[in-house]
C-alpha positions as a Markdown table, in Angstrom:
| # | Residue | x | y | z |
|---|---|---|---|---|
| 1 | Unk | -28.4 | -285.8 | 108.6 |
| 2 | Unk | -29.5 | -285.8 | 112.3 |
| 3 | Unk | -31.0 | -282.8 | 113.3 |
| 4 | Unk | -30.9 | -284.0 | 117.2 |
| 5 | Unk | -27.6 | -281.9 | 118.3 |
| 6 | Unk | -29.0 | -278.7 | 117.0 |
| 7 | Unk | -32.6 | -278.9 | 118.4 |
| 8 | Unk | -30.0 | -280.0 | 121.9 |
| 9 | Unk | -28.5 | -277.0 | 121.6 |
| 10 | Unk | -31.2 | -274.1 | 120.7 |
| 11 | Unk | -33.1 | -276.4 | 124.1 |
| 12 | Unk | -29.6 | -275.5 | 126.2 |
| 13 | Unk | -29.6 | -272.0 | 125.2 |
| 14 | Unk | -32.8 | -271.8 | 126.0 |
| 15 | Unk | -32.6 | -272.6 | 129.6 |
| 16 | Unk | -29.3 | -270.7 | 129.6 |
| 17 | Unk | -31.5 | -267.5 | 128.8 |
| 18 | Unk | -34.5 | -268.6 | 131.3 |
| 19 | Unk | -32.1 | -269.3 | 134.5 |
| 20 | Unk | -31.7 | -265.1 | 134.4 |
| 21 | Unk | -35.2 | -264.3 | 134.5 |
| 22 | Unk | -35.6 | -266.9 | 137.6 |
| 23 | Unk | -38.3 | -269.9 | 138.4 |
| 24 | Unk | -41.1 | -268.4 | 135.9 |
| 25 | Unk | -38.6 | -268.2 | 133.2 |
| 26 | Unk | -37.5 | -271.9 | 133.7 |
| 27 | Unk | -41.2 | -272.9 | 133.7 |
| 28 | Unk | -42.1 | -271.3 | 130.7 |
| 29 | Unk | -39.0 | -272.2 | 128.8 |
| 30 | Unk | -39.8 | -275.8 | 129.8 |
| 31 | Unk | -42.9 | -275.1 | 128.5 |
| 32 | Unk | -42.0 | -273.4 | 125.2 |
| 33 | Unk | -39.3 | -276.4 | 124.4 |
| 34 | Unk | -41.6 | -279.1 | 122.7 |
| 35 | Unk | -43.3 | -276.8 | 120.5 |
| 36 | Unk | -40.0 | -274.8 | 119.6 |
| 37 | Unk | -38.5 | -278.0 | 118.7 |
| 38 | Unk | -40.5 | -278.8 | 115.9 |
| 39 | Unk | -40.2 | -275.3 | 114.4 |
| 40 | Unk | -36.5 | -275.7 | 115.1 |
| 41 | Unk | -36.7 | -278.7 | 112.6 |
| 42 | Unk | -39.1 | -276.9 | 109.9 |
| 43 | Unk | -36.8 | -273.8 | 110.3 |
| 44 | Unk | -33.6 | -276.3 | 109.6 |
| 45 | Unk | -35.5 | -277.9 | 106.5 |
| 46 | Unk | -36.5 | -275.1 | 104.8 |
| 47 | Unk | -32.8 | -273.5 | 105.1 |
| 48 | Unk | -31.3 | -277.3 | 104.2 |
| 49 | Unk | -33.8 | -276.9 | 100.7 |
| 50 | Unk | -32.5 | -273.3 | 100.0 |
| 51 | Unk | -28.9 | -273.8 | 100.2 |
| 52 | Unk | -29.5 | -277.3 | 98.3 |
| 53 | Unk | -31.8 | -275.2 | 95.5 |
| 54 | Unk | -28.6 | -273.1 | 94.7 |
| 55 | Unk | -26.3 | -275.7 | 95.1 |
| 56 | Unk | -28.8 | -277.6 | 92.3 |
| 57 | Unk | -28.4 | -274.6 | 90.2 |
| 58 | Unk | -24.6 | -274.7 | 90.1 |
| 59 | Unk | -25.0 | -278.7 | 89.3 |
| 60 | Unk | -27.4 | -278.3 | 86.3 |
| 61 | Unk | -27.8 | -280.7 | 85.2 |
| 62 | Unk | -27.0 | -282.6 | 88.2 |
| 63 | Unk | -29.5 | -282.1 | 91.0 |
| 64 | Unk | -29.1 | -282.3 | 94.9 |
| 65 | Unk | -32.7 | -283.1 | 96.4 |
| 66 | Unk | -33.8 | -283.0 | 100.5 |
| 67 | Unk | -36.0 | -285.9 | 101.7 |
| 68 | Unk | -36.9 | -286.1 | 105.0 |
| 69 | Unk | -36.9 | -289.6 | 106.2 |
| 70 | Unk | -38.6 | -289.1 | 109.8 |
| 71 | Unk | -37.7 | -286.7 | 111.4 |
| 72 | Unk | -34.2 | -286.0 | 109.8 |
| 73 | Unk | -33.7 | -284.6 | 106.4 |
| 74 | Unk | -31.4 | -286.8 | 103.6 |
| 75 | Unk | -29.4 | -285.4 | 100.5 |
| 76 | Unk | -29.6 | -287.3 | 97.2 |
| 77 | Unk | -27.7 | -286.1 | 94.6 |
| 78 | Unk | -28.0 | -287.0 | 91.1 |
| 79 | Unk | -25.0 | -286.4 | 88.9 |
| 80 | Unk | -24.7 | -284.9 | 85.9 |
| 81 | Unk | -24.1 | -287.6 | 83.1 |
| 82 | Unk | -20.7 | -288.1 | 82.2 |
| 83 | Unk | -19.2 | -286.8 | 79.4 |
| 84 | Unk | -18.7 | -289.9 | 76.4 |
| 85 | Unk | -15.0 | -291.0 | 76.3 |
| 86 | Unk | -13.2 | -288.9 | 73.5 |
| 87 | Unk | -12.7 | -291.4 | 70.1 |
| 88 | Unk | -11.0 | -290.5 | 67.4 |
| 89 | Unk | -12.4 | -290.2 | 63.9 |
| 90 | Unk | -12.3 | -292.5 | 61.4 |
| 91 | Unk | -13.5 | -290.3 | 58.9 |
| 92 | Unk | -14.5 | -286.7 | 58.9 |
| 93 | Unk | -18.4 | -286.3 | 60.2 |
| 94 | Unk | -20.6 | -283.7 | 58.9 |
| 95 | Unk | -23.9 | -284.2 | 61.0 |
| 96 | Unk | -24.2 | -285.2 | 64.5 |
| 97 | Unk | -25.4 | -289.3 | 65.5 |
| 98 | Unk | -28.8 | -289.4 | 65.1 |
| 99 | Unk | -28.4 | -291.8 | 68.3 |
| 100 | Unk | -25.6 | -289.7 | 70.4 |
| 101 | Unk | -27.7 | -288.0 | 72.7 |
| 102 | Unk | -26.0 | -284.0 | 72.0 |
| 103 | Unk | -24.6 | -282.1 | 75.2 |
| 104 | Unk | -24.2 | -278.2 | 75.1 |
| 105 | Unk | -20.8 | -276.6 | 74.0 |
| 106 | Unk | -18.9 | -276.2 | 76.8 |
| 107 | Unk | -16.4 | -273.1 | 75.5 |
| 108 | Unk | -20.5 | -271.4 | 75.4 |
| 109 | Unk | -21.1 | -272.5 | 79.1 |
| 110 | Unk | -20.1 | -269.8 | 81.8 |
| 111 | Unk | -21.5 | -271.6 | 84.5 |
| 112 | Unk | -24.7 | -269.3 | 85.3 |
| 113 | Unk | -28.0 | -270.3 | 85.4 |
| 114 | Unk | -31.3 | -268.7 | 84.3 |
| 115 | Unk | -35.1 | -269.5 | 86.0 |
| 116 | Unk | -37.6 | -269.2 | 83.2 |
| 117 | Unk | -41.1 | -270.5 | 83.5 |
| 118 | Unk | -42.3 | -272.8 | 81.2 |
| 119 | Unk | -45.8 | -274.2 | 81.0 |
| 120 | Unk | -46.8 | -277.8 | 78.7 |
| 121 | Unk | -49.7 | -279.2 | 78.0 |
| 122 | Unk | -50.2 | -282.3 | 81.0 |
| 123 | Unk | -49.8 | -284.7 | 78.2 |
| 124 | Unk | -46.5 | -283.5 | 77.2 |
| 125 | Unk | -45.3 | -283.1 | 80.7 |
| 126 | Unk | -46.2 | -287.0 | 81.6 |
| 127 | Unk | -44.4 | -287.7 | 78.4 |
| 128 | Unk | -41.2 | -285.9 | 79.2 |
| 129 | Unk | -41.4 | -286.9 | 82.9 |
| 130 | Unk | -41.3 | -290.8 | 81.6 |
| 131 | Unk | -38.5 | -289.7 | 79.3 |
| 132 | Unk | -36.3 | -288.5 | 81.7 |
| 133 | Unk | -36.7 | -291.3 | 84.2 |
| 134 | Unk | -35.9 | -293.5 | 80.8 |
| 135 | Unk | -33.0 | -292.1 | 80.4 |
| 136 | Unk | -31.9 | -291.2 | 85.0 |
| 137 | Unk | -32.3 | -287.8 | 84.6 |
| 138 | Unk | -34.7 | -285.3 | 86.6 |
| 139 | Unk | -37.0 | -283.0 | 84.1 |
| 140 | Unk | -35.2 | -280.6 | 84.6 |
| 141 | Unk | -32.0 | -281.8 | 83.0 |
| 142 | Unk | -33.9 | -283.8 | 80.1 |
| 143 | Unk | -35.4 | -280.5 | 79.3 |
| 144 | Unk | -32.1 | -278.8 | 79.6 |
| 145 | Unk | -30.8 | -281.5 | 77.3 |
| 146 | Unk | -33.0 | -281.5 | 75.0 |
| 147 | Unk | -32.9 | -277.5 | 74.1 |
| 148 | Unk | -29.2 | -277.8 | 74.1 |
| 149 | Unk | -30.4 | -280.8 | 71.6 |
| 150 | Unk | -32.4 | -278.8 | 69.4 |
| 151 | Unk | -30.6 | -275.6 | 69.4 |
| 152 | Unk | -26.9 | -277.0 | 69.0 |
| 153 | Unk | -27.6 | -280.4 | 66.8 |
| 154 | Unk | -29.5 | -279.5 | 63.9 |
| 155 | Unk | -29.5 | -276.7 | 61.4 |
| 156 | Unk | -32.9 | -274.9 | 60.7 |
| 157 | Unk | -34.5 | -275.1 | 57.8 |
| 158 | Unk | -34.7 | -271.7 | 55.9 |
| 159 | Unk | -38.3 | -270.9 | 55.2 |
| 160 | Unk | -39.4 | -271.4 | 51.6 |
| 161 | Unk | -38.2 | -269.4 | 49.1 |
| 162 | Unk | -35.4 | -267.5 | 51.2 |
| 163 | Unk | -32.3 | -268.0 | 50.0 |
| 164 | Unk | -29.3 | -269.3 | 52.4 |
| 165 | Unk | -27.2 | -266.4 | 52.5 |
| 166 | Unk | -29.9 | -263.9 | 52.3 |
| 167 | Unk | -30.3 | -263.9 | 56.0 |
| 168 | Unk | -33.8 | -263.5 | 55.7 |
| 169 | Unk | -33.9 | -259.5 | 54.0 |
| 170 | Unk | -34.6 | -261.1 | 50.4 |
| 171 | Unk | -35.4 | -263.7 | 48.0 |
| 172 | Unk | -33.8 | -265.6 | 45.7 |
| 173 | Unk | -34.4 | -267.3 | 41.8 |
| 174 | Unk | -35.1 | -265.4 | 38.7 |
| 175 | Unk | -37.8 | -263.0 | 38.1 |
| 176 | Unk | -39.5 | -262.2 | 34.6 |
């Protein structure tokens, strides 16, 4: 994206503004140009990063990023991955593919997005960044993944002797 007409234009209005305060006003607005440009262009980045950090967080897990290449900034947008081609079943499944990587419900997905924080130990963060570039993804959306993964695809274990549909208030077996 070429940032040149806009810094043209804030220099035009400029000069529009200093031809009414007369021949001191033109010098110093001639003055003021080269340094305003290049806040101009920070000014431009930072709001081209905000409104590409919420338009991110409406993508999850797809990601639109801002590089700036020169002087001009660049968008490059990573797609969410694409939902596996429906097959029908041969024969009734009872656990997910240990394989199939596992996507989140999507009658449970409203479409908004919460920030947490969430700190790992610097060897588990260089393992997950490798993972998602393994697999195209950004950290973010491997991690995203891979919660939807752990909360959605497996049943938890019940803890040891607790029965199954004791929810957790008793225990079950046979006393003496």
């Amino acid at each position: 994206m070429d940032l040149t007409p806009y810094v043209d234009n804030l220099r035009h209005e400029l000069a529009i503004a200093a031809e009414a305060g007369g021949e001191e006003a033109r010098a110093l607005a001639e003055r003021l140009t080269a340094p305003l440009e290049s806040a101009t262009r920070l000014t431009l980045l930072n709001a081209l990063s905000a409104a590409m950090g919420e338009v991110t967080r409406e993508l999850a897990p797809g990601s639109v990023d801002v590089r700036l290449r020169g002087l001009d900034p660049e968008f490059v947008v990573t797609p969410p991955p694409a939902p596996e081609p429906f097959q029908e079943a041969q024969a009734p499944v009872t656990a997910p593919a240990a394989s199939a990587p596992l996507q989140a419900p999507s009658d449970a997905d409203d479409g908004t997005m919460a920030r947490i924080n969430f700190r790992l130990p610097a060897h588990l963060k260089a393992r997950a960044e490798s993972a998602a570039v393994a697999e195209g993804l950004s950290v973010n959306a491997w991690l995203v993944r891979a919660v939807a993964t752990a909360l959605d695809g497996r049943e938890r274990p019940n803890p040891p002797g607790r029965g199954k549909d004791s929810g957790g208030r008793g225990f079950t077996g046979w006393v003496r």
